[in-house]
C-alpha positions as CSV (number, residue, x, y, z in Angstrom):
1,X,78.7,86.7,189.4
2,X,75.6,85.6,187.5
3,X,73.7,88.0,185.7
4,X,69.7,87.7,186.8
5,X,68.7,86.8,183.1
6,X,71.4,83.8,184.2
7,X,69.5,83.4,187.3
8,X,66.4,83.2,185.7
9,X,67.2,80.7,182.5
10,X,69.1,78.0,185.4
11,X,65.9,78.3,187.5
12,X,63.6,77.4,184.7
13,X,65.7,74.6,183.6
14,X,65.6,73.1,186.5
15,X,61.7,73.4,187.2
16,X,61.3,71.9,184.3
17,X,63.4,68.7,185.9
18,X,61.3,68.6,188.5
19,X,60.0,64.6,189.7
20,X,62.0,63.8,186.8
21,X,64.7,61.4,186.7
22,X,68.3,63.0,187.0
23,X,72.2,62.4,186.5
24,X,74.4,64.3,188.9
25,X,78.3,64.2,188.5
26,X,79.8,65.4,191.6
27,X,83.1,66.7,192.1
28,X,86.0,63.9,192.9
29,X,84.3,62.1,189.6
30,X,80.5,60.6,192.0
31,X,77.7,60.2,190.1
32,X,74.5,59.8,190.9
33,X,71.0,59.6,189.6
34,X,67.6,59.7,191.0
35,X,64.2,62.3,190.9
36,X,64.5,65.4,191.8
37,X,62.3,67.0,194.2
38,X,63.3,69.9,195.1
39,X,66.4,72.4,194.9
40,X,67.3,76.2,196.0
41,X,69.4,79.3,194.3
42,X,72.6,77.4,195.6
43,X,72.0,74.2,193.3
44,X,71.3,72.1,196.7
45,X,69.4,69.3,195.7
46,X,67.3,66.7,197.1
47,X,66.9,63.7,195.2
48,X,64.6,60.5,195.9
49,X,65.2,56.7,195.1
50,X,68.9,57.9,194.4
51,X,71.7,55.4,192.9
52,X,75.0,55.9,192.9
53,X,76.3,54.8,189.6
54,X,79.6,53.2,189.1
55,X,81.6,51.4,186.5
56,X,80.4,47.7,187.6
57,X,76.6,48.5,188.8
58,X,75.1,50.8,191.1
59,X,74.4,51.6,194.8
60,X,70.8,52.3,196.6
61,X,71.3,55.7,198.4
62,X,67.6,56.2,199.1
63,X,66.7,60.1,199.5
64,X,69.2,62.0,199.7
65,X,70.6,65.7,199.7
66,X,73.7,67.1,197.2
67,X,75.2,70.5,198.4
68,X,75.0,72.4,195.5
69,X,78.8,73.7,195.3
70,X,79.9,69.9,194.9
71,X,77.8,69.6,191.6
72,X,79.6,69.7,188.4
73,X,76.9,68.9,185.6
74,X,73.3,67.8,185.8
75,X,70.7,66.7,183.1
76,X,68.1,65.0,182.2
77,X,68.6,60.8,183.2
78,X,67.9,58.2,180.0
């Protein structure tokens, strides 16, 4: 279980994302990137003008919500 320094450290990083643009990989190898704005203490997050990026282009999702137990990595999109 995570400590709540852990707790703490994850929440800030992730404000500091915050109407930034994002890349999610998902389990089952999805990624996706858009802004993110908004997201909870189970890594749920919602993000806006979302793409899903694959090998030969990308897809318009729109706005969308990832549960946070199907995320794998996020960070800061280029």
């Amino acid at each position: 279980m995570a400590s709540q320094a852990e707790k703490l450290n994850t929440f800030k990083v992730m404000s500091e994302y915050l109407n930034s643009n994002v890349y999610v990989r998902l389990k089952g190898g999805l990624e996706i990137k858009g802004v993110l704005k908004s997201f909870d203490q189970h890594l749920n997050l919602i993000l806006d003008n979302a793409e899903e990026v694959m090998e030969k282009g990308s897809r318009s999702l729109g706005t969308i919500l990832v549960r946070g137990d199907s995320v794998v990595a996020i960070s800061p999109a280029k």
